[in-house]
C-alpha positions in Angstrom: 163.6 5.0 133.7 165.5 4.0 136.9 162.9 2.7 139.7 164.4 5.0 142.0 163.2 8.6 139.8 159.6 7.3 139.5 156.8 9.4 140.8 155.1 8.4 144.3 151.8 7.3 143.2 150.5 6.9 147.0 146.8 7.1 147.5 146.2 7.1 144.0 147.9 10.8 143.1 149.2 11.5 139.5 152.7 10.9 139.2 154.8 13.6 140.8 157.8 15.4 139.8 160.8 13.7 141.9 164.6 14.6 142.2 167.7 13.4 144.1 169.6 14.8 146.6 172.5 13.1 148.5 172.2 12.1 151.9 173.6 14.3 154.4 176.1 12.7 156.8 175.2 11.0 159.9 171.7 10.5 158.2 170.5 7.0 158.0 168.2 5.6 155.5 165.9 3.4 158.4 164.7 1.7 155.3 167.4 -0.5 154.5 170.5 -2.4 155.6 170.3 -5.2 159.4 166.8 -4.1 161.2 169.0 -5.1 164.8 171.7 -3.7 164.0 170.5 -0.6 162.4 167.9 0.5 165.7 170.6 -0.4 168.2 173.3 2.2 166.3 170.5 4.8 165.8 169.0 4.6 169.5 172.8 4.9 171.2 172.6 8.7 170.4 169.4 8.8 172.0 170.4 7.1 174.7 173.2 9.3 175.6 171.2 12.7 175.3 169.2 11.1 178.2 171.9 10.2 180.3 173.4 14.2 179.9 170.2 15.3 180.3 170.0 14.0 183.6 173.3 14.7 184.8 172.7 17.7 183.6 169.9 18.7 186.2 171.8 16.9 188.8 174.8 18.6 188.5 172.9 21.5 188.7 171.1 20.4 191.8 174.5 20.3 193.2 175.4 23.9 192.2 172.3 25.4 193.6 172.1 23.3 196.8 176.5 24.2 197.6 175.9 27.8 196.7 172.5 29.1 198.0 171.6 26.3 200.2 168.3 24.0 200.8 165.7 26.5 200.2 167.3 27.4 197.0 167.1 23.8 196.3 163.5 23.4 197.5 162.5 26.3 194.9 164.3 24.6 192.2 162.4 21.4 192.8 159.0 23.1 193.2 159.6 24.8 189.7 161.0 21.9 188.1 157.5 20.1 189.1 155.9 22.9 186.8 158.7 22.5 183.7 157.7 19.0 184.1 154.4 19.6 183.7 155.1 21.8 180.6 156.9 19.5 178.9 155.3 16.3 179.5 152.3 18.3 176.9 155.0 19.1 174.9 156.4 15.9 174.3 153.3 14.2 172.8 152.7 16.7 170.1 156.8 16.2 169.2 156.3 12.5 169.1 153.7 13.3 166.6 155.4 15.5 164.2 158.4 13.1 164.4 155.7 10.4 163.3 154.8 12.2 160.4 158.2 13.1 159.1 159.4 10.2 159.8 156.3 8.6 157.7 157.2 11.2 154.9 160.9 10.4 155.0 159.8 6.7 154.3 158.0 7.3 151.5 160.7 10.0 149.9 158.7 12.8 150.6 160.8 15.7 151.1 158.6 18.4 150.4 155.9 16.8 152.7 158.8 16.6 155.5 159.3 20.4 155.3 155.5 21.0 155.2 155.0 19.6 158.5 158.3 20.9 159.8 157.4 24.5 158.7 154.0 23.9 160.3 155.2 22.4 163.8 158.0 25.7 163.7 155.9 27.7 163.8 153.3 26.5 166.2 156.1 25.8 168.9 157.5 29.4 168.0 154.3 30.8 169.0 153.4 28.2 171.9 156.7 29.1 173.6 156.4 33.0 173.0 152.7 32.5 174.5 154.2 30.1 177.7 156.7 32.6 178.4 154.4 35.4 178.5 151.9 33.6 180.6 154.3 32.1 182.9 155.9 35.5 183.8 152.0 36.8 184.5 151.2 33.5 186.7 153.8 32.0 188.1 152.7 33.2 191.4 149.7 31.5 191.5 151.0 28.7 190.2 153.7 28.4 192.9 150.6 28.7 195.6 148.5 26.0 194.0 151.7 23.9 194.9 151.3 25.1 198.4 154.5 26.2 198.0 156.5 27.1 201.6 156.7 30.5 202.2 160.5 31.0 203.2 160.6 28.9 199.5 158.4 31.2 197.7 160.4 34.2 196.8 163.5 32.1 195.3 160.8 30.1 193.2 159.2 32.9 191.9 162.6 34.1 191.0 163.8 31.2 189.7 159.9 29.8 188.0 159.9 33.4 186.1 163.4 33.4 184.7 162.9 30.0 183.0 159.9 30.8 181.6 161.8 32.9 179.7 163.3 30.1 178.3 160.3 28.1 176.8 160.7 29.4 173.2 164.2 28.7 172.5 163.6 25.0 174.8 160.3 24.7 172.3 162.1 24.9 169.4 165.3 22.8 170.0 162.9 19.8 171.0 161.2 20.3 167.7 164.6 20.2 165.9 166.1 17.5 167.6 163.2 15.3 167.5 162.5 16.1 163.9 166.2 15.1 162.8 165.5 12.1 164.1 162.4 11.4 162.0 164.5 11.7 159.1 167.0 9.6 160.4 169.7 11.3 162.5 170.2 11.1 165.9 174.2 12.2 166.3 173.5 15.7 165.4 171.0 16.0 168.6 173.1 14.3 170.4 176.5 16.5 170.1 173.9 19.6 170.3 173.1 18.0 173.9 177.2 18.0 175.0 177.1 21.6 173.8 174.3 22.4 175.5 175.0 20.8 178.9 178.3 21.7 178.8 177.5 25.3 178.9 175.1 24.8 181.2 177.3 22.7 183.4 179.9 25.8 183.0 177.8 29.3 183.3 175.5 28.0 186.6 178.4 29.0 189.0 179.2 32.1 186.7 175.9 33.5 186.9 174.8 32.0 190.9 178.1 33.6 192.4 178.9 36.7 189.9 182.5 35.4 188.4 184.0 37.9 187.1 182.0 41.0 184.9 179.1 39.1 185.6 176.8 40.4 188.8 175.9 38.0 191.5 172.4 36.6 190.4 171.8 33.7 193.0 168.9 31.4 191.9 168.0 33.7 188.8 171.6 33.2 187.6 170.8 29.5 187.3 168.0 30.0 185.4 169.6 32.7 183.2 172.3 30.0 182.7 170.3 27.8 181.8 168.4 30.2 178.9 171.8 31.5 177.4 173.0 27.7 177.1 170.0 27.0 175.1 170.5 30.0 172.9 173.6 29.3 171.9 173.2 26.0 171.2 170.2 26.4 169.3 171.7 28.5 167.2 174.4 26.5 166.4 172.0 23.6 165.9 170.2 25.7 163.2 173.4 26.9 161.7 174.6 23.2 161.2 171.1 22.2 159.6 171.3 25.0 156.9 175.3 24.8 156.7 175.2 21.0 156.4 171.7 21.2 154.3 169.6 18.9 156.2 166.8 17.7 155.0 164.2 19.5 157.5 165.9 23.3 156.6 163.5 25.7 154.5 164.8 28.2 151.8 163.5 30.6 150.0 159.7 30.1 149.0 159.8 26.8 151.3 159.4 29.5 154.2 155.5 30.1 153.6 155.0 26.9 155.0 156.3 28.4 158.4 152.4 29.7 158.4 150.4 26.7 159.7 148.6 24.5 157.2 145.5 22.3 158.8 146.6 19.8 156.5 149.9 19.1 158.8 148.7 21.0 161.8 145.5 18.5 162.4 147.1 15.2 162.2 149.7 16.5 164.6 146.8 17.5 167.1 145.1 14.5 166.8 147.7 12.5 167.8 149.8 14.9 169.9 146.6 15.1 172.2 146.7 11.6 173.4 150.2 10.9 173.4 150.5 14.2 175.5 147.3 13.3 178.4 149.2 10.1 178.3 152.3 11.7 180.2 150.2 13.6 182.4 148.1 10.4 183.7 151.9 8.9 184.3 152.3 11.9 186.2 149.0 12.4 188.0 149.2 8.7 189.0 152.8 8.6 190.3 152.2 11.9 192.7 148.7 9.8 193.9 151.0 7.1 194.5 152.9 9.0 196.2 150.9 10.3 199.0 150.1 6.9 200.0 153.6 6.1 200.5 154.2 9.3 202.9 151.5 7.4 205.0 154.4 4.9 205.5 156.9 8.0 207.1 159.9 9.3 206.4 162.4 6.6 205.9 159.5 4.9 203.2 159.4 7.8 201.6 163.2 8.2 201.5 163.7 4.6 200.4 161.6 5.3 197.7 162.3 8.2 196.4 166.1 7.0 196.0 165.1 3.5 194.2 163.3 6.4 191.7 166.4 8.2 191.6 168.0 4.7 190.5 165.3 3.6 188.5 165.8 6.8 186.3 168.6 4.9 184.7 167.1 1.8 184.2 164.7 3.6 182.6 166.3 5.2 180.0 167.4 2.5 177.8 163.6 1.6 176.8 162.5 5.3 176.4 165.5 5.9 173.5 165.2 2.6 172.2 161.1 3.1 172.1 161.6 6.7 170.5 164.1 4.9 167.7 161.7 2.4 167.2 158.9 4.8 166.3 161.5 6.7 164.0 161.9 3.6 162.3 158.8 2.1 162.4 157.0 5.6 160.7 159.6 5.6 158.1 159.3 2.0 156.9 155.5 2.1 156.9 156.1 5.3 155.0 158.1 3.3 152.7 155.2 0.8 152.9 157.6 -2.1 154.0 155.6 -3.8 156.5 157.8 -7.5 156.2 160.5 -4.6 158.0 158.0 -3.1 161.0 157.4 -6.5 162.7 161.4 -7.0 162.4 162.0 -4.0 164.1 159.6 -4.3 167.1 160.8 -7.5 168.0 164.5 -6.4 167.6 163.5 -3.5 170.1 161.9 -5.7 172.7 164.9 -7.7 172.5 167.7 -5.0 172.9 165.3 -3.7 175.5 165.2 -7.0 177.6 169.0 -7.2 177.4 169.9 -3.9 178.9 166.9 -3.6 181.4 167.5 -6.8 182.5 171.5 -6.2 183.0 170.5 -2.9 184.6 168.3 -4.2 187.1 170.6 -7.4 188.0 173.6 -5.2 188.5 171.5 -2.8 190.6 170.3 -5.9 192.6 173.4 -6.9 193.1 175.3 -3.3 194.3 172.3 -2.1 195.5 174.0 -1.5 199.6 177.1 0.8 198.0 174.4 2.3 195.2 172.3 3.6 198.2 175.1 4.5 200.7 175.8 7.5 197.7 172.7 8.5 198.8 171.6 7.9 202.4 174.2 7.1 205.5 175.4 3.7 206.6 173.1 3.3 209.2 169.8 4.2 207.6 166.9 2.0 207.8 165.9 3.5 204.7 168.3 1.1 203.1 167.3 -2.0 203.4 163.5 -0.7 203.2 165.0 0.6 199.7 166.4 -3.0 199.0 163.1 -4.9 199.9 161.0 -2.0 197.5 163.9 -2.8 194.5 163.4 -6.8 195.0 159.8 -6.5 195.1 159.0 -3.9 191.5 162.5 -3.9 190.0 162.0 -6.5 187.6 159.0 -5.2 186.5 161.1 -2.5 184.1 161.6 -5.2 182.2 158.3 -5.8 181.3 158.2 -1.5 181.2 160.6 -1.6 178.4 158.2 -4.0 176.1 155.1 -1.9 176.5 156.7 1.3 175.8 158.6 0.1 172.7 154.8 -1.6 171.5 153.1 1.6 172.4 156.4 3.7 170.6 155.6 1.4 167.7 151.7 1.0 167.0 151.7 4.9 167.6 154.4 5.3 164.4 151.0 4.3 162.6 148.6 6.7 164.2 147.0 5.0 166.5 146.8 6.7 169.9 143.9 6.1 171.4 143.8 2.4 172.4 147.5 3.1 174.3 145.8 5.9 176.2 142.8 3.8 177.0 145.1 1.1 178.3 147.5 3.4 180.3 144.3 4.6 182.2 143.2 1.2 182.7 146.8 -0.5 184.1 148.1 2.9 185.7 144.9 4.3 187.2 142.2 1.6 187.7 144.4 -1.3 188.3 147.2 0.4 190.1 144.8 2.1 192.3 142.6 -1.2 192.8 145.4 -2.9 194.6 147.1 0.0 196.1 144.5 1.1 197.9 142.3 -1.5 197.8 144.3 -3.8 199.6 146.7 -1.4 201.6 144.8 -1.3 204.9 145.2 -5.6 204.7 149.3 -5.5 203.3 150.0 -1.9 204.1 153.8 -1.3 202.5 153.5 -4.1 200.5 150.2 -3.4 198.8 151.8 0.2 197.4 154.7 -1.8 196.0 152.6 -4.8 194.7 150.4 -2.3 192.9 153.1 -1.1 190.7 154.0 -5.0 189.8 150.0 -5.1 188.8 150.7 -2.1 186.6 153.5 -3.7 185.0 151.7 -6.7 184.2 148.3 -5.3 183.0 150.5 -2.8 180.6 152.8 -5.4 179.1 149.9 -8.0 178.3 147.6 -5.0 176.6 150.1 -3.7 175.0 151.0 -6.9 172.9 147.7 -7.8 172.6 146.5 -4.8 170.8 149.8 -5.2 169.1 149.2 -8.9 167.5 145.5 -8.4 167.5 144.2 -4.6 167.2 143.7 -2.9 164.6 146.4 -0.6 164.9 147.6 -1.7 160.7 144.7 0.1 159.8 145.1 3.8 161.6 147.0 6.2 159.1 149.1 9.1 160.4 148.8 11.3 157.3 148.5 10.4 153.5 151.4 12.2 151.7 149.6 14.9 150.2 152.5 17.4 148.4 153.0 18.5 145.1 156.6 16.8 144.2 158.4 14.2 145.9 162.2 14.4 146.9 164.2 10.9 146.1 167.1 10.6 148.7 169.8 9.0 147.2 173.1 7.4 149.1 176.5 9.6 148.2 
């Protein structure tokens, strides 16, 4: 019998019943084919949802600010602080179900793939439904745990409650998106994100100044805007997976496994946990940081809050490239091809290096007309904003390493020794120096304390990678009853 209709005899199961189905387009098998060449083509997708994603809110920005002015503006941004919040949880327990699809897919396990995808639908389903309630019932005393400004508070309350609205259908397209990447496609939630911001983009003036049928909402609008453009294009997102047959859609009896099964439900806990407190500690130790550089006054604070504006950018590169990696990485461990995962990592520290370190040099070099988009000609914030860049901004290079290590060795399972040493480089060592040794280099101490960061996270990070014992963690066994064979058109 061809090798390729053999049953998966992983962890010592009977042989299973397999099939073939073709391989639906834009789908790539991360299995095969030029390990470089392959995670550059499959990250540039990823990349660009970033980049919309971002212009997205600040085109937004833009609306509200024009229309309804700086107190409209100031509400959006105290809100946004809380969506933050919300999804920064959300984003470890997605990393974890694209880990174990993406472990599934490697190993041919189709039923397995739609066992964990029924299970993680349904959870976020019902975490969104239960966010939305709960953030209509407290938003107000979330918005005064912020301290937020009275003459703010009504338009945030407006605008906080509206969006909360939006959590299921925000829930659920994350879960897709992320999950057709575990099987190997990243175009699909990429055009989803042109629909999506495009509409977005479009039906904020619509709804802010009442165009039209449409009533006059003001800040609401925006956030109503916002909910009907994720609608719509979830629903078209779901209409291509069933329409094109994707390989995470359920049919028929497959939609039981929309009831969660601990089987899939605690691996994705175990690991979503972590990789979700992670992003909070990121958080929590950027806002800490952050005080201490209001210490410094206003034209510090400006300078540095525009170099984050900036950094934004630099940053995306590693996060796509880190989130391909661990697509790839799950699904050739799945496929038990470990000569591949080593391969890969090194590719993505390399593709990393390359566009960090051309980010960076042509920010260093354009940094005076970069800022002037920001602050006025004659701002000392500038060339406090150029001394900050020349002092951390290389240090996203070594930022793009740990985070495709730490992508990588979590692809396996292993969670815990990358939360340990976030804690360690981003809380202990970054607050050592900054405040340790702030009252002695003031400015300088703040800035040098994110260089420490940098450092500490890079070394740890390849350390545990050449020398932990991250081979030996395990995502999930592949536990289901038949096992799907994708085979190439």
């Amino acid at each position: 019998m061809d090798a390729r209709f053999r049953g998966n005899d992983t962890f010592g199961a009977a042989p299973k019943r397999v099939f073939s189905i073709a391989t639906p387009a834009h789908q790539r098998d991360l299995t095969v084919g030029p390990v470089a060449k392959t995670l550059f083509l499959f990250a540039l997708p990823s990349l660009g949802v970033n980049i919309l994603q971002s212009l997205n809110h600040s085109v937004n920005s833009v609306w509200i600010g024009q229309f309804l002015g700086e107190e409209a503006l100031a509400a959006s941004a105290n809100a946004g602080l809380i969506m933050f919040l919300m999804f920064s949880t959300l984003f470890g327990f997605t990393m974890a179900t694209t880990i174990l699809i993406g472990q599934n897919m490697g190993r041919r396990d189709v039923e397995s793939v739609r066992r964990v995808m029924g299970t993680a639908f349904g959870v976020f389903l019902t975490a969104g439904l239960v966010t939305a309630a709960a953030g209509w019932i407290f938003a107000p005393q979330m918005l005064r745990l912020m301290a937020t400004p009275e003459s703010v508070y009504p338009l945030a309350l407006a605008y906080l409650r509206v969006i909360f609205l939006s959590m299921p259908t925000s829930f659920v397209m994350v879960l897709v998106a992320s999950s057709l990447r575990g099987v190997g496609d990243s175009v699909t939630p990429f055009w989803n994100t042109v629909l999506n911001v495009v509409l977005d983009i479009i039906l904020n003036p619509i709804f802010i100044l009442g165009l039209g049928p449409i009533p006059a909402m003001g800040i609401a609008g925006s956030a109503l805007a916002t909910i009907l453009a994720g609608v719509i294009s979830l629903g078209l997102l779901l209409r291509k997976v069933y329409a094109r047959d994707l390989t995470i859609r359920l049919r028929g009896h497959e939609l039981k496994w929309l009831r969660p099964d601990a089987r899939f439900l605690k691996p994705i806990a175990r690991m979503g946990l972590p990789m979700g407190l992670s992003m909070i500690i990121m958080s929590g130790s950027a806002v800490v940081m952050i005080g201490l550089v209001n210490r410094e006054g206003v034209n510090t604070t400006a300078a540095f809050g525009v170099m984050n504006q900036l950094w934004s950018y630099v940053q995306m590169p590693a996060v796509a490239v880190g989130s391909a990696v661990s697509a790839m990485v799950a699904q050739n461990i799945g496929a038990n091809k470990w000569d591949r995962v080593g391969r890969i990592i090194w590719s993505g520290i390399g593709i990393n290096l390359l566009l960090a370190g051309v980010l960076i040099l042509l920010m260093t070099l354009f940094a005076a007309p970069l800022l002037g988009l920001f602050l006025s000609g004659g701002s000392p914030a500038i060339d406090i904003a150029i001394h900050i860049n020349h002092v951390i901004g290389w240090t996203f290079v070594l930022m793009g390493v740990s985070v495709v290590v730490t992508f990588a060795v979590r692809a396996n399972g292993a969670v815990v020794a990358p939360l340990l040493i976030l804690i360690f480089s981003a809380v202990l060592v970054r607050f050592s120096v900054g405040f340790g040794l702030y009252d002695r280099f003031g400015a300088d101490a703040i800035w040098g304390s994110f260089v420490a960061t940098a450092i500490a996270s890079c070394v740890l990070s390849i350390a545990y990678y050449l020398h932990g014992g991250w081979k030996k963690a395990k995502a999930m066994p592949s536990i289901s009853a038949s096992t799907v064979h994708v085979v190439p058109e």
